[in-house]
ROKE-106218 format. One record per residue (C-alpha): x, y, z; residue in one letter. Coordinates in steps of 0.25 Angstrom, whole numbers, padded with zeros to 4 digits, always signed. Layout:
XYZA/...
This chain:
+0030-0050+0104X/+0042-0042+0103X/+0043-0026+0102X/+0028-0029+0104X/+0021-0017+0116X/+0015-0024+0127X/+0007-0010+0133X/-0003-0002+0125X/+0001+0009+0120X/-0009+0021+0115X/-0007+0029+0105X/-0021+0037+0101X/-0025+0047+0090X/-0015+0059+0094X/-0005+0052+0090X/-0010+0052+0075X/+0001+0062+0071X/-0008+0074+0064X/+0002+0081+0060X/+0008+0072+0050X/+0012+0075+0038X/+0006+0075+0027X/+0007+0066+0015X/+0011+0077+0005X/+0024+0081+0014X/+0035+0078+0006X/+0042+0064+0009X/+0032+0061+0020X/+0024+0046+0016X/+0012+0047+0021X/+0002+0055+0031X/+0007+0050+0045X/-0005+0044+0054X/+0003+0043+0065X/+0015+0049+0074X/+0027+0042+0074X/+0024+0039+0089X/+0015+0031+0087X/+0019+0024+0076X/+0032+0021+0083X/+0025+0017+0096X/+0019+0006+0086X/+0031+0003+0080X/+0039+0000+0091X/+0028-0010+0101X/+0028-0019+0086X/+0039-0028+0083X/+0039-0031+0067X/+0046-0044+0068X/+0033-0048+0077X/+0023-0041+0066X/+0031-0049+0055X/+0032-0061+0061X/+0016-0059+0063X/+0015-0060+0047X/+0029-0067+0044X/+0036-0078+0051X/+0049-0070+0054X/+0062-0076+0058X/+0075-0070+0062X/+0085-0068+0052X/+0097-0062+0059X/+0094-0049+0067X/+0083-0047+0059X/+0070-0058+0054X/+0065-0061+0041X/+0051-0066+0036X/+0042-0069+0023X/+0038-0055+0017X/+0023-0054+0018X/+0022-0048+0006X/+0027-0056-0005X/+0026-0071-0006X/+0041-0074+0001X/+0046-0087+0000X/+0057-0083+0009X/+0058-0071+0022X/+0061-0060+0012X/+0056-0050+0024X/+0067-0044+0033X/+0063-0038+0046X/+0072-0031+0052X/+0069-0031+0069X/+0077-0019+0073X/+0072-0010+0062X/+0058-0015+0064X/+0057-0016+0048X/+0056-0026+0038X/+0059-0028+0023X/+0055-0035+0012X/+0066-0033-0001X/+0057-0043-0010X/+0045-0036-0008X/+0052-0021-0006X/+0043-0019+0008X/+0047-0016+0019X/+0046-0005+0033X/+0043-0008+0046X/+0033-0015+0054X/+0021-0004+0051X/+0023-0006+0036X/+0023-0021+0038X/+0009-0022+0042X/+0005-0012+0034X/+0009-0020+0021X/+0005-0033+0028X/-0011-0031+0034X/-0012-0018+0023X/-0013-0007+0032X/-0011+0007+0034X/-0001+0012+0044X/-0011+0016+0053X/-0018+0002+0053X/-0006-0005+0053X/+0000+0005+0066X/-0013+0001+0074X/-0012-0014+0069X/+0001-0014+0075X/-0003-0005+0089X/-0013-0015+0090X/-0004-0026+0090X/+0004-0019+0099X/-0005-0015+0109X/-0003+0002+0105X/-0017+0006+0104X/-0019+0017+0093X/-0031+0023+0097X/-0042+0033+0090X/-0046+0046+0098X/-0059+0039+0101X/-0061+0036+0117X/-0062+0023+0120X/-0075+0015+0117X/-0080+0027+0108X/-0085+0023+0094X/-0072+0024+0085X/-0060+0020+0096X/-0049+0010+0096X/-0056+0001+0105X/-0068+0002+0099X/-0064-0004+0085X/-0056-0014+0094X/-0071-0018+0100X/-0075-0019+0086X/-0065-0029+0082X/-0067-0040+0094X/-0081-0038+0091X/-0080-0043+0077X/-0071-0053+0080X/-0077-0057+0092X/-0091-0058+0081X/-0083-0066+0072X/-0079-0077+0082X/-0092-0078+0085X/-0097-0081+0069X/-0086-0089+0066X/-0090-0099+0080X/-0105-0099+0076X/-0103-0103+0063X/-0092-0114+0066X/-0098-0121+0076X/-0114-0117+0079X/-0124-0126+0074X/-0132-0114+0069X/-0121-0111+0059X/-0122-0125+0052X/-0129-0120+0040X/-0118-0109+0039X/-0107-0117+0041X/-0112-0126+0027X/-0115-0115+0020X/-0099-0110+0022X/-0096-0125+0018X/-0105-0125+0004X/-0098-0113+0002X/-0085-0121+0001X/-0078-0112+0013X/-0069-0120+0018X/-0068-0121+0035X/-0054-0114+0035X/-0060-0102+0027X/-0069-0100+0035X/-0064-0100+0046X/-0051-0091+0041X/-0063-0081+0037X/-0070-0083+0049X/-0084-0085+0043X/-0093-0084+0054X/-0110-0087+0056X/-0119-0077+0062X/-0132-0086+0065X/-0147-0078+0064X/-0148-0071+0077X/-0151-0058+0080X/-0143-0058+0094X/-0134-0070+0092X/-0121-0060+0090X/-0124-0050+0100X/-0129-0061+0110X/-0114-0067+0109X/-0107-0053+0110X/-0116-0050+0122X/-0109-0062+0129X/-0095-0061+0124X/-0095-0046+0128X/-0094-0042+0115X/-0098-0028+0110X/-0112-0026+0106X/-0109-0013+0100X/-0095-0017+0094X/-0103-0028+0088X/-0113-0017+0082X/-0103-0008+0078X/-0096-0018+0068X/-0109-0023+0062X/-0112-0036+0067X/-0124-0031+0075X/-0136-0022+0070X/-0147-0015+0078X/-0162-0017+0078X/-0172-0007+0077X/-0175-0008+0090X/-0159-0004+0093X/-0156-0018+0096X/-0144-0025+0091X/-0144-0037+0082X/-0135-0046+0076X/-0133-0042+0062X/-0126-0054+0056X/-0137-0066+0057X/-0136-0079+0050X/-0126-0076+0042X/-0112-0081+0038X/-0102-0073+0041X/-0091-0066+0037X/-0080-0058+0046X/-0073-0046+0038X/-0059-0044+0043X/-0049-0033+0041X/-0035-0035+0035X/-0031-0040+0049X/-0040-0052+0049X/-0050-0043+0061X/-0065-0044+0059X/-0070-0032+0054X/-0085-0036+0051X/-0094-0048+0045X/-0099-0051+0034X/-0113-0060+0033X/-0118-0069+0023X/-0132-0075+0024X/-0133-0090+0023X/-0140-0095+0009X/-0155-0098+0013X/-0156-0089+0025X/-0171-0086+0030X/-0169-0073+0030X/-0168-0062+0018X/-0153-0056+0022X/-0141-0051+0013X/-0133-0061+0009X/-0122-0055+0014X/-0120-0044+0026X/-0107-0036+0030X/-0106-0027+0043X/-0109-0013+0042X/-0094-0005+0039X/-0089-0002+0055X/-0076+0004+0061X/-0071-0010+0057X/-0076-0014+0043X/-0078-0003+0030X/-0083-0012+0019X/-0075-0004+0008X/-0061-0006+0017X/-0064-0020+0018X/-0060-0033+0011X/-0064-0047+0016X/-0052-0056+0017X/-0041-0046+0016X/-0036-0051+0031X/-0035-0064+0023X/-0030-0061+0008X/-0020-0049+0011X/-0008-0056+0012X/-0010-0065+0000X/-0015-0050-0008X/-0002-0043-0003X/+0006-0056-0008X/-0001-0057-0021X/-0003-0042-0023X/-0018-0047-0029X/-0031-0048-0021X/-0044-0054-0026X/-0056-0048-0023X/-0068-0056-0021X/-0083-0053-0019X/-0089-0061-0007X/-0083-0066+0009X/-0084-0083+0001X/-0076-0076-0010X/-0066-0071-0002X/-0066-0085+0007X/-0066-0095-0004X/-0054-0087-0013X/-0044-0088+0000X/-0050-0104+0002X/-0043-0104-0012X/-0032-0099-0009X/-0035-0085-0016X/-0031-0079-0003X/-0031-0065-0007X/-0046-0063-0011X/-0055-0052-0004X/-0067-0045-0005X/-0077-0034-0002X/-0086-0034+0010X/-0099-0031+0004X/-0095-0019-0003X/-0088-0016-0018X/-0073-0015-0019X/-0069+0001-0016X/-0059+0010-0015X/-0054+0005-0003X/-0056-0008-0006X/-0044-0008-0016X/-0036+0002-0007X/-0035-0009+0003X/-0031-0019-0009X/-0021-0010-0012X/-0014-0013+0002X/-0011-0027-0001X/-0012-0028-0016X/-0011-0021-0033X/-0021-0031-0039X/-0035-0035-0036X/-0042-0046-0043X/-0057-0043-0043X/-0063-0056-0043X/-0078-0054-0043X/-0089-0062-0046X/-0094-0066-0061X/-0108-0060-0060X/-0110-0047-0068X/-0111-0040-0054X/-0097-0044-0051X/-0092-0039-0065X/-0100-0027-0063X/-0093-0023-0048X/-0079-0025-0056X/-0082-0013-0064X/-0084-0004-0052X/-0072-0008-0047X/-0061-0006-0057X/-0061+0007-0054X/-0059+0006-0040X/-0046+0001-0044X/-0041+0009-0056X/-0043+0020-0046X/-0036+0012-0037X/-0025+0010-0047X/-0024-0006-0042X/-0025-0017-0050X/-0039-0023-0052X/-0042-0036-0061X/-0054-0043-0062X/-0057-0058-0062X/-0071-0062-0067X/-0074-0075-0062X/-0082-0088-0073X/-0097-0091-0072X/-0100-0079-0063X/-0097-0085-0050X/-0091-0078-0038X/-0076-0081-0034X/-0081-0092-0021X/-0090-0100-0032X/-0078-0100-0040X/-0069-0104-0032X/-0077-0116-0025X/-0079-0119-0042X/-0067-0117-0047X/-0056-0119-0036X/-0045-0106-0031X/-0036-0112-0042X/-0046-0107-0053X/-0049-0095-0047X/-0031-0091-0045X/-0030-0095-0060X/-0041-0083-0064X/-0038-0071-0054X/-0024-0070-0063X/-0033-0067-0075X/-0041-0058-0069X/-0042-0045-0077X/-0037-0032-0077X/-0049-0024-0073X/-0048-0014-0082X/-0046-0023-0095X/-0060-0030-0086X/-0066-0016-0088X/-0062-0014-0103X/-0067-0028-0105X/-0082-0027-0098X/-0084-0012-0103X/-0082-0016-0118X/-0092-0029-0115X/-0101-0031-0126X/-0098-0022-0137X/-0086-0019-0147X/-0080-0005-0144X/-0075-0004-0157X/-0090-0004-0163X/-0099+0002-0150X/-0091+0016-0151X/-0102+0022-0141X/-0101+0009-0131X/-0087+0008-0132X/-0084+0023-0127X/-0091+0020-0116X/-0084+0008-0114X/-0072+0016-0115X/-0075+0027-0105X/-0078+0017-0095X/-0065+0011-0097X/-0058+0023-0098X/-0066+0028-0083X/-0061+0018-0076X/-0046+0021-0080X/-0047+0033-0076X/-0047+0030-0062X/-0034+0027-0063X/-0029+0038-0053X/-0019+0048-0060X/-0008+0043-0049X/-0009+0029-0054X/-0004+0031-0068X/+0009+0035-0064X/+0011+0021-0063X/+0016+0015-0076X/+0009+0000-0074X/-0004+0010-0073X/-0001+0019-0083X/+0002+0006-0093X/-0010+0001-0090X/-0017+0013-0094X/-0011+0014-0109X/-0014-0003-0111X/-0029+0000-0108X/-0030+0012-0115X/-0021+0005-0126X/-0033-0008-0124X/-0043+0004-0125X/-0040+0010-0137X/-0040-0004-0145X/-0053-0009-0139X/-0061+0004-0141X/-0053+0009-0154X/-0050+0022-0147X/-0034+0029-0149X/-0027+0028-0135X/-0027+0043-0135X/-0042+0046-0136X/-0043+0033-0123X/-0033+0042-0115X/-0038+0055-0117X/-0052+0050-0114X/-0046+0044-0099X/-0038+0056-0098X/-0052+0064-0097X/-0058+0052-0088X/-0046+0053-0078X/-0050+0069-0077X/-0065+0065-0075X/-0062+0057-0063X/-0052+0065-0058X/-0061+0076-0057X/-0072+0067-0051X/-0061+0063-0041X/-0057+0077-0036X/-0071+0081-0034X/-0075+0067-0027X/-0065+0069-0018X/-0067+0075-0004X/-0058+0077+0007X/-0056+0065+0018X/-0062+0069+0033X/-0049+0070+0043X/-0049+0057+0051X/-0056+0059+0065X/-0051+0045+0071X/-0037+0037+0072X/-0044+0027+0062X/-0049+0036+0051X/-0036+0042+0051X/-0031+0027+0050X/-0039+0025+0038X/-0036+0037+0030X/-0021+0034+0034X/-0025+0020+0027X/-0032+0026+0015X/-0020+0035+0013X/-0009+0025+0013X/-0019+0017+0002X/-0018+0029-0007X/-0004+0033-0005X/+0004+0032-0017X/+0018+0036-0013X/+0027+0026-0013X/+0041+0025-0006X/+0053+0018-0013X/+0067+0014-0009X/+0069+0014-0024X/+0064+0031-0025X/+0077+0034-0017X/+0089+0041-0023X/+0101+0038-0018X/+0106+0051-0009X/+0090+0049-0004X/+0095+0035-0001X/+0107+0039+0006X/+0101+0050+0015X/+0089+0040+0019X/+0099+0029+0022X/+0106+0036+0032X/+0094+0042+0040X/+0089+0027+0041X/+0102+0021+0046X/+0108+0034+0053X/+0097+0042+0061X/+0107+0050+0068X/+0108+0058+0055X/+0095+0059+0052X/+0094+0074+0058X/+0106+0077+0049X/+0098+0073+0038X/+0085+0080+0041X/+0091+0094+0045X/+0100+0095+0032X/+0092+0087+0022X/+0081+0094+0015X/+0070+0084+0010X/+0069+0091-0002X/+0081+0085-0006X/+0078+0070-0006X/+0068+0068-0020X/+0061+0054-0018X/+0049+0054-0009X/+0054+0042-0001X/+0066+0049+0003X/+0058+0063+0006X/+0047+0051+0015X/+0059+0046+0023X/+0064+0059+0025X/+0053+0065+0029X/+0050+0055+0039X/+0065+0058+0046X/+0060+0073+0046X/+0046+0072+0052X/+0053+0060+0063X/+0064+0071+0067X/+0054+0082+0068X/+0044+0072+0077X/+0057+0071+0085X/+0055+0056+0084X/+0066+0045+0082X/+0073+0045+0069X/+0078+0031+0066X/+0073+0021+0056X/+0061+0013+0064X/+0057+0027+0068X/+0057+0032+0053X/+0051+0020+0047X/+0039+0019+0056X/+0036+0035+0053X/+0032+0033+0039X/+0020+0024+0037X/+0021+0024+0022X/+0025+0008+0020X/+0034+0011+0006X/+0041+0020+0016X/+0044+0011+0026X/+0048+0001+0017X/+0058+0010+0009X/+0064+0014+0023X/+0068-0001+0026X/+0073-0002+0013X/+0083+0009+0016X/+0085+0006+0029X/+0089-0008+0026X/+0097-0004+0013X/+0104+0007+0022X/+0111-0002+0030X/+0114-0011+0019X/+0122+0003+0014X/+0128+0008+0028X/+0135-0003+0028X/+0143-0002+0018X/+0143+0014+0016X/+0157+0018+0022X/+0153+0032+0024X/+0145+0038+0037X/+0133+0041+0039X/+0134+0054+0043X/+0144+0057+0029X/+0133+0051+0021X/+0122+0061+0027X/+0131+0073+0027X/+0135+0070+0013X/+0120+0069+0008X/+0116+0082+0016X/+0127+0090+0008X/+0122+0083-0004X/+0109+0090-0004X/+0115+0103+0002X/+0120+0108-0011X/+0111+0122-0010X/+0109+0131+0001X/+0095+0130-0003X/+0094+0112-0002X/+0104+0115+0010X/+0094+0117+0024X/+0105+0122+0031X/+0109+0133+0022X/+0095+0135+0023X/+0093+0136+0037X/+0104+0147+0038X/+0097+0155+0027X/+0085+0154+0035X/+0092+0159+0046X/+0094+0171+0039X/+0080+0175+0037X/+0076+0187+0045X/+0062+0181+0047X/+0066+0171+0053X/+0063+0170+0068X/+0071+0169+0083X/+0065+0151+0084X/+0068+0149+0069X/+0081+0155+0068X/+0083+0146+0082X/+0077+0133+0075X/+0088+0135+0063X/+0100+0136+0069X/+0097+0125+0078X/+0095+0117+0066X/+0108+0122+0058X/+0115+0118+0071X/+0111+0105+0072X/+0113+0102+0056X/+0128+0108+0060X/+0129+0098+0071X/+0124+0084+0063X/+0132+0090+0050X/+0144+0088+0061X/+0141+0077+0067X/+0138+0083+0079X/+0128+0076+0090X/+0117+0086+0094X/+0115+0088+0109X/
């Protein structure tokens, strides 16, 4: 494809920049992962009219193309991407920035997932300090991979056309699966051997030992290896990029044997149960459109929502919904709509979870479902039509809360019973993280329950806020002395992950819109005019511009000039690997040349004017006070040197004057 590297290009561990700044430096978005090299080396070998076009059909519109945004149902190609800037830009949505931010957005990754996504496509290996072949290198995760998919093939055949795989195949029929599910999920059958998997990898020159280290062989007392999915249906596990990541194994109904029902892989470099939801690779467009993703219980759940067109139903791999859980929801979507089953167990695990979510601060309803069946019986009951009418009535979790605590008794008459009540009420809300109420949906929400509270329970709204008032302090104090410090990463992929877990967390946010306008007018020419950017970096003091979007941009000027590494807007807008960022600097880029070209005045005049805007003091004036430093007896022989140098060449850009 075009732009695309042919060679393979290394780039390994060193080139992690560790000297990066850190995320409390004024105007800088985020802690950086990697140098600009190698993020530039990536940036160049892709074309994003090719990665596009991967998700998009693209067509050329002019000198530049257009598509159907992603991430908004578009009835027309609302997506402009523009070939020469390498960016893209949607004004119904307000997204935009370039090709990194794109897949971030789109697959729900972090920069560093989505920079090797992109190497990997490219043929730019990124690899970990590990030698090759050692537990924990690039090629070994690589083994991994082919082994699983090479494991999945294999399941999928066998239960598709072996005649040993009959009575499996009807069961998957009674179930009411239909043949184009199943083969979209790539529901497999192991058959009940101890050898027949490794057998098979033995002759297709498969890895035993990849194949042990993702889980799908076990070993004996006797040190030998055995297959550990046997007569069993099953049921790959992939990542948000459609690769198998694990199995999981359901026993047929009237097995010989006394098994679990179900079996999952043991957690490997591949799979971590509590980071993992079955069928995201399928529902997360659909969640990214909708902004909504129902979570469902079992692998038939999962299957038999998307066969009614509920496309963006997930679930949890043998584990409860967690922490992380939701922080991967939170790439794709605001609301979940937890559709457990009607059994008191299932209302039951509700409980635990609401407060996963307040502390979350995500929107969490709950949908019980009729005659305590689990959502697959419903559907194959009741139709998907049945079931898109109730998720809209789902409720809000926290009226669910209020409702099932105050179950069987009057709170007006059962004082001692309804305190109680209320305390668990009130504990859950005060998992609301103290950042969270800044938002004024939030902070609404908070006075109508507390308004709700205080008629239910008869209680004045003072006495209820006073009472989570000390319930917030309570779990803050739990909080501080819960929390210990995080181990520094010792390999490129922890780094990766802890990069991932920090750009979940973050909760700055850059706008367009935070922009004044002299802010506006500085950035506009730095991004059209990169000659002037030295002019602006040697007599602009950052303390001067008052938005944090405008001291980000800035910033990464400064830290580009000081790396000595090119200054225009590509260069700029790949540096940063905060997406708000990126999508604010195509904003001003685009609407910079919507301005140039109807701004009479030059460039240069504009910059000069702003600089002597903000020098109306010697003390906001860096060159008066670089000659008072000058001044300073202290100062020694270099440093005196290193200011003149620089006075002079303010001198010679104030003039217009090309350096030598």
């Amino acid at each position: 494809m075009q732009g695309w590297a042919e060679g393979r290009t290394i780039a390994t561990v060193d080139d992690l920049d560790t000297n990066s700044p850190p995320a409390s430096k004024p105007g800088f978005s985020m802690n950086s992962t990697f140098d600009n090299q190698t993020k530039e080396r990536v940036r160049l070998a892709v074309n994003i009219v090719d990665i596009i076009g991967g998700y998009s059909e693209v067509r050329r519109q002019g000198r530049n193309f257009v598509a159907r945004c992603p991430f908004h149902d578009d009835r027309r190609p609302s997506m402009q991407i523009n070939a020469e800037r390498q960016s893209w830009k949607c004004w119904v949505c307000d997204v935009g920035g370039d090709v990194f931010s794109f897949v971030m957005q789109r697959e729900g990754m972090s920069f560093p997932e989505t920079l090797k996504f992109l190497a990997d496509k490219v043929g730019i290996v990124i690899e970990s300090t590990h030698s090759p072949g050692q537990q924990g290198s690039s090629s070994d995760k690589r083994d991994l991979y082919r082994a699983l998919e090479w494991a999945v093939g294999e399941f999928r055949r066998y239960l598709s056309d072996d005649p040993g795989a009959q009575g499996a195949r009807e069961y998957v029929e009674s179930r009411g699966l239909e043949s184009s599910v199943v083969e979209s999920f790539a529901l497999g059958f192991a058959p009940d051997s101890w050898s027949w998997l490794s057998d098979r990898a033995v002759a297709s020159q498969i890895s035993l030992d990849s194949l042990e280290k993702v889980g799908l062989l076990a070993r004996g007392t006797n040190d030998t290896r055995y297959d550990r999915f046997r007569d069993r249906l099953i049921f790959p596990i992939f990542d948000p990029q459609s690769r198998p990541i694990a199995l999981g194994g359901r026993i047929l109904p009237g097995a010989s044997v006394e098994a679990a029902k179900y079996i999952n892989c043991s957690e490997t470099r591949l799979y971590q149960k509590n980071q993992t939801l079955y069928g995201l690779n399928f529902a997360k467009d659909r969640i990214a459109k909708s902004r909504v993703a129902v979570v469902v219980e079992g692998y038939t759940d999962v299957m038999m929502a998307h066969q009614h067109g509920i496309d963006n139903a997930v679930a949890c791999c043998g584990t409860a919904l967690t922490e992380n859980h939701i922080r991967l929801l939170k790439r794709y979507c605001d609301s979940v709509v937890l559709m457990l089953d009607g059994d008191e167990a299932g209302q039951k695990r509700t409980g635990e979870i609401l407060e996963l979510f307040l502390s979350e601060s995500m929107d969490l309803r709950i949908l019980t479902l009729p005659d305590q069946l689990d959502p697959c019986d419903y559907l194959l009951r009741y139709g998907g039509e049945s079931m898109r009418e109730l998720i809209p009535q789902a409720v809000d979790a926290l009226e669910y809360k209020i409702r099932t605590t105050c179950q069987g008794f009057d709170p007006l008459l059962d004082t001692h019973r309804a305190t109680a009540a209320l305390d668990t009420v009130l504990s859950s809300l005060a998992k609301i993280p103290e950042s969270s109420q800044s938002d004024s949906r939030i902070r609404l929400r908070i006075e109508q329950i507390v308004a709700r509270l205080s008629r239910q329970f008869g209680i004045g709204q003072s006495q209820i806020k006073l009472r989570l008032s000390d319930l917030r302090k309570q779990s803050q104090r739990w909080t501080t002395r819960s929390e210990k410090p995080a181990p520094a990463p010792s390999s490129l992929e922890q780094a990766q992950s802890e990069s991932s877990e920090s750009s979940l967390d973050q909760v700055i946010e850059y706008r367009y819109g935070d922009l004044s306008q002299v802010e506006l007018e500085l950035i506009e020419i730095l991004v059209l005019h990169t000659e002037l950017v030295p002019m602006a970096i040697e007599r602009i003091a950052p303390k001067h511009l008052s938005s944090s979007t405008a001291l980000a941009i800035f910033q990464l000027y400064l830290d580009l000039e000081l790396e000595g590494h090119a200054l225009d807007f590509q260069s700029v807008l790949t540096a940063t690997e905060d997406s708000t960022l990126k999508n604010t600097l195509v904003t001003l880029e685009q609407q910079a040349v919507v301005k140039a070209a109807k701004t009479a005045m030059d460039a240069h005049e504009r910059l000069e004017s702003l600089c002597e805007r903000w020098a109306v003091s010697e003390d906001s004036d860096p060159v008066r006070a670089q000659r008072s430093a000058l001044e300073d007896p202290l100062l020694d022989s270099q440093a005196q040197i290193d200011l003149l140098q620089s006075l002079i060449r303010q001198a010679q850009l104030k003039h217009g004057i090309e350096q030598p």
